[in-house]
C-alpha atoms as one frame of an Amber mdcrd trajectory, in Angstrom:
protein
 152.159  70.680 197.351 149.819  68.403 195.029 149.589  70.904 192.125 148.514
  67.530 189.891 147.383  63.825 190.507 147.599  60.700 188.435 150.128  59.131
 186.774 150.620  55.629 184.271 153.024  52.655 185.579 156.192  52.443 183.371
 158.590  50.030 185.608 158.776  47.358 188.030 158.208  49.900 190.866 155.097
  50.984 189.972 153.451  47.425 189.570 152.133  47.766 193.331 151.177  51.687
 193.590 149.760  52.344 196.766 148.910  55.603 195.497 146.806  54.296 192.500
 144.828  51.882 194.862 144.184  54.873 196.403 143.027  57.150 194.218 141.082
  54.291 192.302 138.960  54.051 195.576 137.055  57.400 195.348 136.455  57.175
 191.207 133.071  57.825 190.435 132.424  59.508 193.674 131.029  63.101 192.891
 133.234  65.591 194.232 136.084  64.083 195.400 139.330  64.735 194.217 140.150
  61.308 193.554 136.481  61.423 191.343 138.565  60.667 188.104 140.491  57.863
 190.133 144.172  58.048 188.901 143.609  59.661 185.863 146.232  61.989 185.081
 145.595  65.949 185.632 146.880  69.343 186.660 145.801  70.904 189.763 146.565
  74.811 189.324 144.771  75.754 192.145 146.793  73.983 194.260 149.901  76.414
 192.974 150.091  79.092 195.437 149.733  76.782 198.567 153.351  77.093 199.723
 152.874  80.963 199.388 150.275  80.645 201.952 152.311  78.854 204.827 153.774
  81.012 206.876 156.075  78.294 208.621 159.147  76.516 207.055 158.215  73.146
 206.041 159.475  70.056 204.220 157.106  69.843 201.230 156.439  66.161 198.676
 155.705  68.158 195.678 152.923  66.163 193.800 153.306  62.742 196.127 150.089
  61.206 194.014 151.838  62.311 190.726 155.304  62.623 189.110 155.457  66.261
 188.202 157.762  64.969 185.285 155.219  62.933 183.310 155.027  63.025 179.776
 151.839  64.840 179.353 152.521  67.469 181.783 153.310  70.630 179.459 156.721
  72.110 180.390 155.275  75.446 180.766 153.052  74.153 184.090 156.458  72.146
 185.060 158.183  75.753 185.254 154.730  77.286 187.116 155.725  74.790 189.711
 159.069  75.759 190.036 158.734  79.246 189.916 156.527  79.252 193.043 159.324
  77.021 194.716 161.463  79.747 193.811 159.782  82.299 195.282 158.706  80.215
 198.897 161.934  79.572 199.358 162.247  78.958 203.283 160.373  75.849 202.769
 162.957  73.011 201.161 161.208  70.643 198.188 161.774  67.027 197.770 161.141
  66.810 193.781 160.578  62.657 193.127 160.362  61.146 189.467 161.039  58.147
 187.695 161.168  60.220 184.660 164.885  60.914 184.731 165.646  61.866 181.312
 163.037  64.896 180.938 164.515  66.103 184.583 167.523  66.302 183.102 166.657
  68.096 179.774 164.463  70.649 181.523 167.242  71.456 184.278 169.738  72.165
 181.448 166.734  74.247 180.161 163.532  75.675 181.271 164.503  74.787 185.038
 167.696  75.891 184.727 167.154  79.135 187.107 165.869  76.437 189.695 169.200
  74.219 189.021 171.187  76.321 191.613 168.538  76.724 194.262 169.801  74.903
 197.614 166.002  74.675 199.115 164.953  72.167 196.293 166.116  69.158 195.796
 165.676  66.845 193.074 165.063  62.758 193.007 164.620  59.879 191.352 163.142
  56.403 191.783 165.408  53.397 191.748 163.943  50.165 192.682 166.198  48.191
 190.236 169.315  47.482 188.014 167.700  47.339 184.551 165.173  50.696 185.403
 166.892  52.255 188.343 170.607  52.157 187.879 170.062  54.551 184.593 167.926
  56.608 186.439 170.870  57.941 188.731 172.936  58.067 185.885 170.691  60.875
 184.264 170.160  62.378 187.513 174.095  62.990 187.768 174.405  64.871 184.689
 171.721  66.973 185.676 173.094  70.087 187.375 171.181  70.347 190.493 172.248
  71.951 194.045 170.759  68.468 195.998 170.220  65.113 194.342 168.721  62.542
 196.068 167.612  58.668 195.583 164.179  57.166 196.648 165.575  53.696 196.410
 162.011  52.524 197.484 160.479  49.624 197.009 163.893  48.074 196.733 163.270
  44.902 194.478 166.984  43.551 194.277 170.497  43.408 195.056 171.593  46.680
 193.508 175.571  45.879 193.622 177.701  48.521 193.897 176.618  51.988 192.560
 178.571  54.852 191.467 177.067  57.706 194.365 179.140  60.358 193.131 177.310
  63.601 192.959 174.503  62.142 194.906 173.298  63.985 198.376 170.823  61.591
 199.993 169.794  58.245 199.650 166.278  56.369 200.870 165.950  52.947 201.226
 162.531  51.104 201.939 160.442  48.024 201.356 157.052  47.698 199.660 154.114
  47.557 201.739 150.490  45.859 201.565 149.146  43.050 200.326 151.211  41.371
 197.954 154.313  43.495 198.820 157.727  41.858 197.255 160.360  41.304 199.711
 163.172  43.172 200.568 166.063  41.290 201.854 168.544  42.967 204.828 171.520
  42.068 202.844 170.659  44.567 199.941 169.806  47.405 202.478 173.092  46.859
 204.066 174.753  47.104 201.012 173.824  50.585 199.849 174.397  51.835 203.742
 177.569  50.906 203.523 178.279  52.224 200.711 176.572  55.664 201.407 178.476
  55.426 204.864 181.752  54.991 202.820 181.127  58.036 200.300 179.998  60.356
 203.515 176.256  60.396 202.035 173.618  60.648 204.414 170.906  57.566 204.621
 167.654  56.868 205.455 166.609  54.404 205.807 162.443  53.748 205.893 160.609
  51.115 206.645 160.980  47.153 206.057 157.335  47.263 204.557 155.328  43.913
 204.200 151.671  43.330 204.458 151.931  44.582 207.911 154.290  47.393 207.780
 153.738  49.165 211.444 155.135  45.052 213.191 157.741  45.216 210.927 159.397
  48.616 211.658 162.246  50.624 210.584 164.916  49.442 212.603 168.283  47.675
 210.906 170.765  46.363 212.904 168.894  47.319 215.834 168.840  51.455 215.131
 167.127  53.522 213.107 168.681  55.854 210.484 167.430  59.119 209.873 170.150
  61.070 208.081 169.020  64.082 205.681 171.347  66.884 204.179 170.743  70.091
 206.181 168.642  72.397 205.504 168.718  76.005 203.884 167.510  78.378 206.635
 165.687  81.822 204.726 163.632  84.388 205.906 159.636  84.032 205.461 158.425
  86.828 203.450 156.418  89.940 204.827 152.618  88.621 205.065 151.819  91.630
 202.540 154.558  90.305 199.804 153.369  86.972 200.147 149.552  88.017 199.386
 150.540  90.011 196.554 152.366  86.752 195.042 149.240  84.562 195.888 147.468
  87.164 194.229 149.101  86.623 190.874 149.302  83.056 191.062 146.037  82.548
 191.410 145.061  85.409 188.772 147.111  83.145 186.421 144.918  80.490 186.558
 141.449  81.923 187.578 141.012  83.433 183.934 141.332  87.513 185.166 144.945
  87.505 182.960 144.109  87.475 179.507 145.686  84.421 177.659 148.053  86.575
 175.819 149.355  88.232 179.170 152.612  86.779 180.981 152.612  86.697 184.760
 154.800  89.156 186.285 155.893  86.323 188.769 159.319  85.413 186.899 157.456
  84.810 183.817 154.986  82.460 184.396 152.734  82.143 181.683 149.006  82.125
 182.150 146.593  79.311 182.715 147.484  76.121 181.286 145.338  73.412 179.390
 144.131  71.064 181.840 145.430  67.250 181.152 142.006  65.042 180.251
């Protein structure tokens, strides 16, 4: 679900973003969607894609953004959730390192999407000085599944209070340049996730060549997740009226003084330039 792209580095774990190298690849290039490189913007047209699959899947939402970036306007933030809301037999892995506004806009605009068991909400920790906080915030923001993408891991972490958390990753950076990640800190937060009955994952060692170096530690691999919420799909006809309306929202057929009838979501937003 990429429903925006771009983003700006604010801590130690953004310093290598493979998803920036990416992006800046394809700037310049007429037509692509990476044409403005990593230059933060919405992508409303991208909304209604979950509406459209008819199978249950496990959906990134915005993997070459962070849906909780500064100058992404709250109202598009609660677009995003209100379609989540309404696909719900797929299950959402929600990733920022943006902790703070996650919490405020659980306790507040998101707060119908705090309860929802299909969508579960992350944060970045690759650090003590930017990560630790980051599950601090997450904690005291009421949500059904919290998980942490403790990825690239940059340090010895040290023991962590994993109370209220649901799932942790654990990985190494990857490509050229990639810091190290040492076994004894992955250890570590196993053990301590094996201790508190969390389920961990752990996934990949990275390096420059990531594939040789695998996922295995202590010779297995660890692929632990929380379950799953099983729902009904909806009838092909309900789900093409709902596509219907998302899209309307954003195609310029609403007037801009017209609410959605889609739990209130309001009409086209300003793109980000």
């Amino acid at each position: 679900m990429e429903c925006g792209a771009g983003c700006t580095k604010i801590s130690p774990g953004c310093a290598r973003c493979y998803v920036k190298v990416f992006a800046e690849r394809f700037r310049g290039v007429p037509g692509h969607p990476y044409e403005q490189g990593f230059d933060l913007r919405l992508v409303p047209e991208k909304l209604a894609e979950p509406l459209k699959w008819s199978s249950p899947k496990m959906v990134f939402v915005n993997s070459m953004s962070d849906l909780f970036h500064d100058d992404v306007p709250n109202s598009y933030i609660e677009q995003v959730a209100r379609v989540m809301q309404m696909a719900n037999w797929h299950t959402y892995q929600v990733l920022t390192k943006r902790a703070t506004r996650l919490r405020a806009m659980l306790n507040a605009d998101l707060a119908f999407a705090s309860t929802l068991d299909h969508i579960w909400w992350g944060v970045s920790v690759e650090d003590r000085k930017y990560g630790l906080p980051r599950i601090d915030a997450l904690r005291d923001a009421p949500a059904k599944v919290r998980f942490l993408s403790i990825e690239p891991l940059l340090e010895d972490l040290g023991e962590m209070d994993l109370s209220g958390i649901h799932w942790v990753i654990v990985g190494g950076e990857s490509g050229a340049g990639a810091r190290p990640l040492k076994k004894e800190w992955v250890i570590r937060i196993q053990q301590q996730c094996q201790k508190a009955g969390i389920p961990f994952f752990f996934k990949q060692w990275g390096g420059v060549h990531k594939s040789k170096a695998g996922r295995l530690l202590d010779g297995r691999t660890f692929d632990e997740m929380p379950g799953r919420s099983q729902k009904e799909v909806l009838p092909q006809k309900e789900r093409k009226r709902l596509i219907s309306e998302v899209e309307a929202c954003h195609s310029g057929s609403i007037e801009p003084a017209v609410r959605c009838t889609i739990g209130g979501i309001e009409p086209k937003a300003a793109p980000v330039s």
